[in-house]
C-alpha positions in Angstrom: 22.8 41.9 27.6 19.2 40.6 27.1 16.5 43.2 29.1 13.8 41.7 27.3 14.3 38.5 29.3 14.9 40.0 32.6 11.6 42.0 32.2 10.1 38.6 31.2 11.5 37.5 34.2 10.2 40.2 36.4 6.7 39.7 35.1 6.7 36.3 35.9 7.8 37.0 39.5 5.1 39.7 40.2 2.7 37.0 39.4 4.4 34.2 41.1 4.2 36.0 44.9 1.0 37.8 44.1 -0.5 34.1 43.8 1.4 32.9 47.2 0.1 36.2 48.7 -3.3 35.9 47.3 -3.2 31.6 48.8 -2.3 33.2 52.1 -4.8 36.1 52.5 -7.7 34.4 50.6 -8.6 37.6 49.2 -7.7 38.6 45.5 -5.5 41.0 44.9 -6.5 44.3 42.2 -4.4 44.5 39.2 -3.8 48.4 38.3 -1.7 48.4 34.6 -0.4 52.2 34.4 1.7 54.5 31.9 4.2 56.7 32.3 4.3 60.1 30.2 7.7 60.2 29.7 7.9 56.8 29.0 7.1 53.2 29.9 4.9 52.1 32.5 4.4 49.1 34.8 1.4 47.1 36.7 0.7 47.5 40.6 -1.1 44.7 42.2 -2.7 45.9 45.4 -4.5 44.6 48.6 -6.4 46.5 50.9 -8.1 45.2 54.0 -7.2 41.7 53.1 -7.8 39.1 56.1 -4.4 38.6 56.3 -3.1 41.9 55.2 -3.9 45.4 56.5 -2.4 46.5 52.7 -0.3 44.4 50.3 1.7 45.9 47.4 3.5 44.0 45.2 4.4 46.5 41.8 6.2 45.9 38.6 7.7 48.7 36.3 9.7 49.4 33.3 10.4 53.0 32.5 13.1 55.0 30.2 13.8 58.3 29.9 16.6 60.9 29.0 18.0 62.0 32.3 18.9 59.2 35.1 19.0 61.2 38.6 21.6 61.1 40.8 19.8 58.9 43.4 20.2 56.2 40.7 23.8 56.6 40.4 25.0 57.2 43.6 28.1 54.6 43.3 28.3 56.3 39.8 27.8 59.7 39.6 29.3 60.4 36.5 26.6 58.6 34.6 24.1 61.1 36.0 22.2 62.7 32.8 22.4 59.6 30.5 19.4 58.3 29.1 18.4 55.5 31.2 15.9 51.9 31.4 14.8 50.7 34.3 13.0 47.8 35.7 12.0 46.1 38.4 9.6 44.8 41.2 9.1 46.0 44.0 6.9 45.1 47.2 6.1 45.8 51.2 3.5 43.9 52.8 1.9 45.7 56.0 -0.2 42.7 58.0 -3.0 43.2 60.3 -1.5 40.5 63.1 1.3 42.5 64.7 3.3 39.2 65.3 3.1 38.9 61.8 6.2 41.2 60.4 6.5 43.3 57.5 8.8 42.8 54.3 10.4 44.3 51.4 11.8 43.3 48.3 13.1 44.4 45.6 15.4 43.6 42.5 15.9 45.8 39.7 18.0 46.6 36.8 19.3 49.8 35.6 21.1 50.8 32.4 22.6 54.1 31.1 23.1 54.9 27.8 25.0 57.5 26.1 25.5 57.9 22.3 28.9 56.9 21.1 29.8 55.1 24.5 29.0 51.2 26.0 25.8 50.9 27.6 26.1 50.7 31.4 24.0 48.3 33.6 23.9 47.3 37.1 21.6 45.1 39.2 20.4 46.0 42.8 17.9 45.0 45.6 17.2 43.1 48.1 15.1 41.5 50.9 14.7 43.2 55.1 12.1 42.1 57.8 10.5 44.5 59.9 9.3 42.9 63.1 6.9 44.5 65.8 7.3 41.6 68.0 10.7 39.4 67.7 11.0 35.7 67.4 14.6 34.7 66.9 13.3 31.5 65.2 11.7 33.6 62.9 15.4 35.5 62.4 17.4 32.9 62.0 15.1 31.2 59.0 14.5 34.8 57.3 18.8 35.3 57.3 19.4 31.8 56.4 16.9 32.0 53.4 18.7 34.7 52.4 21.8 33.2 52.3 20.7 30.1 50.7 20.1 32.5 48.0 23.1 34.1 47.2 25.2 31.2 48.3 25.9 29.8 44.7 27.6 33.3 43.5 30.1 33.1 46.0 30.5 32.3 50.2 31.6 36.1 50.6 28.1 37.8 49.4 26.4 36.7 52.5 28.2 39.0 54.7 28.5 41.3 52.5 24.9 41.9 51.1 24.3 41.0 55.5 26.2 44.1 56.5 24.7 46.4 53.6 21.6 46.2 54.3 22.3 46.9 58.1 23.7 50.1 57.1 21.5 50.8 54.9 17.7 50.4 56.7 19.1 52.5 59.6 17.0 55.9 60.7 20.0 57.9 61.1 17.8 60.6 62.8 16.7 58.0 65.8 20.3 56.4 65.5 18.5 52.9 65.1 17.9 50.2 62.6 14.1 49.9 60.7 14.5 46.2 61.3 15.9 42.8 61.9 17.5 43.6 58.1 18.4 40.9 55.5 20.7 41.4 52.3 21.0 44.4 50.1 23.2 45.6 47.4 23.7 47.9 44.3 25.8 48.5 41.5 26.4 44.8 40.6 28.3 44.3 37.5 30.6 41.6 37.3 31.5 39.0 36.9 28.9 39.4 33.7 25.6 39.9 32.8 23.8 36.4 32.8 25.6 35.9 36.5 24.2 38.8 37.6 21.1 38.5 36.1 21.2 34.7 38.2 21.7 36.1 40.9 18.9 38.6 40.8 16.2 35.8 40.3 17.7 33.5 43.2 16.8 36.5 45.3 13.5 36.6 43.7 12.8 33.2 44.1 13.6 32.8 47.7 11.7 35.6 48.5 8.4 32.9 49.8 10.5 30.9 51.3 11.8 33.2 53.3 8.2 34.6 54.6 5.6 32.2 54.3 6.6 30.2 57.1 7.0 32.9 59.3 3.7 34.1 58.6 2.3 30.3 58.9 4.0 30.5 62.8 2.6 33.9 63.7 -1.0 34.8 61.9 -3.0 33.1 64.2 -1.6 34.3 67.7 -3.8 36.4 69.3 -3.4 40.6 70.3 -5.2 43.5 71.6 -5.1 46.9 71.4 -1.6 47.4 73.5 -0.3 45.0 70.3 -2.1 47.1 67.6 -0.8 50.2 69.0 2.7 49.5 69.6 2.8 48.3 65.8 1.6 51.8 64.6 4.5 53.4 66.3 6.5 51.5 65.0 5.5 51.8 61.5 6.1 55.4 61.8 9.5 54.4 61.7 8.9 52.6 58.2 7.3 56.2 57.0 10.2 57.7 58.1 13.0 55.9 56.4 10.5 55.5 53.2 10.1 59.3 52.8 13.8 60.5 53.8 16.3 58.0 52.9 14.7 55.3 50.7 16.6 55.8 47.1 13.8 54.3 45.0 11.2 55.9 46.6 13.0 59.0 46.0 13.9 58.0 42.3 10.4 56.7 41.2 9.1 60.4 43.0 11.4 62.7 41.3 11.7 60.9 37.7 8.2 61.8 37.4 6.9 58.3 38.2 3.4 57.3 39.2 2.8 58.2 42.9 0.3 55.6 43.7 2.3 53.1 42.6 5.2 54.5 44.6 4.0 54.9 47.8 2.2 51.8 48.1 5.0 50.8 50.2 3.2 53.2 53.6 1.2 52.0 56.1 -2.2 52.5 56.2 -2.1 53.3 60.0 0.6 54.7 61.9 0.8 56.7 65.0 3.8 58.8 66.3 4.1 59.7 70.3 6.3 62.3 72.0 9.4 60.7 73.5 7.4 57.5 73.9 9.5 54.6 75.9 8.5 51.0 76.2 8.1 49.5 79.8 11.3 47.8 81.1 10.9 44.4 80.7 8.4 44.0 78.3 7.8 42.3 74.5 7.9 45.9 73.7 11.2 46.9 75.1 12.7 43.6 74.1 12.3 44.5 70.1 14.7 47.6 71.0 17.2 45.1 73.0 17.6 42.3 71.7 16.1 42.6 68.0 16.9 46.5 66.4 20.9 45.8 67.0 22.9 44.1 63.9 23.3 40.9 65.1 25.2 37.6 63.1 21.7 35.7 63.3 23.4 32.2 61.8 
């Protein structure tokens, strides 16, 4: 087990997308390197009121400390009060275009460590799309990518990681899903580190791939003010899941970590409406039919 060379790794990815985000926006990005008092630190690169983007975030971290939480043991709750490292990147991207969907990734590593016993690791993350307006072309190449991705590790961690993430980005409270989903998974251990470790970087590294185009297809269409306003209602639903059921944004808030840096990942406008319905029949009310459903989009 080699963290120095997955946090090398990490490093190199936060700078790898912050220079295809940077290409696409044409607007730099600010660097923000941070510490953390009880240990460790990372670097958020921000952009705000890009041409492209309405906010960008796309944040590195490493941090240690004596007690892991519960929210990062979930599948392991007996390692809860070990001392822990983590690392990771993280990143949600918020355009202006409402055609133009937002995106998460993330890939991480966790270890616990107890005096006396093995060290215990495990990789997670994961890639979801969040359209306001759905393209099935746009689906298809976004689920595709993804399983291009994992595809080396194994034909079965498609569906798998597929069906994970569909569980997982769902607003149980509005009994509906944030988004088209992706992949997602936790609490990967085996078959041994350096696999695990290969597989976390193939997500990485398909993470452009999966987005640029869609971007290229959708950034120059043109909206109005019924567009702009329908995507802030619906990014209320990305607060929503961020703030109640998100377990890193939970983790990074109760370890102590930097709040800047962690909530990054919100919108910076959102509007919520009283028992708002879209008109039958429109782009509006087709995201809700035919998009916010789990769907086999190969």
């Amino acid at each position: 087990m080699d963290t120095a060379l997955v946090k090398t790794y990490l490093g190199s990815l936060q700078n790898r997308i912050v220079d295809g985000l940077t290409a696409l926006d044409g607007q730099p990005f600010r660097r923000d390197a941070w510490t953390r008092e009880q240990g460790g630190g990372g670097t958020t690169c921000i952009l705000e009121e890009g041409h492209l983007f309405e906010r960008a975030g796309v944040g590195f971290s490493h941090v240690f400390g004596d007690n892991l939480l519960p929210t990062a043991s979930a599948a392991r709750p007996e390692l809860a009060g070990r001392s822990f490292e983590a690392m990771g990147v993280s990143l949600v991207l918020h355009p202006r275009n409402p055609y133009v969907p937002t995106v998460h990734l993330n890939v991480r590593l966790f270890c616990a460590v107890k005096q006396g016993a093995d060290a215990v690791w495990w990789f997670g993350g994961g890639m979801d799309l969040t359209p306001y307006y759905g393209f099935e072309e746009d689906a298809r190449h976004f689920h595709r990518t993804c399983r291009d991705a994992l595809m080396p590790f194994g034909p079965e961690l498609h569906p798998k990681f597929k069906q994970w993430c569909d569980r997982y980005f769902f607003l149980k409270h509005r009994n509906e899903p944030r988004g088209i989903g992706g992949i997602f998974y936790d609490d990967v251990h085996t078959p041994d580190f350096a696999t695990c470790f290969a597989m976390m970087q193939s997500v990485g590294d398909h993470f452009l791939p999966a987005y640029v185009p869609i971007v290229e297809r959708r950034r120059a269409l043109p909206y109005g003010e019924r567009e702009r306003a329908f995507q802030a209602y619906r990014r209320g639903r990305y607060v929503e899941f961020n703030l109640v059921y998100d377990r890193g944004t939970l983790f990074g808030l109760q370890s102590g970590g930097r709040s800047e840096s962690i909530l990054m990942s919100l919108p910076p406008l959102v509007h919520w409406r009283y028992d708002w319905r879209p008109d039958p029949g429109s782009r509006e009310a087709e995201l809700y039919n035919k998009f916010l459903a789990a769907r086999d989009w190969l």
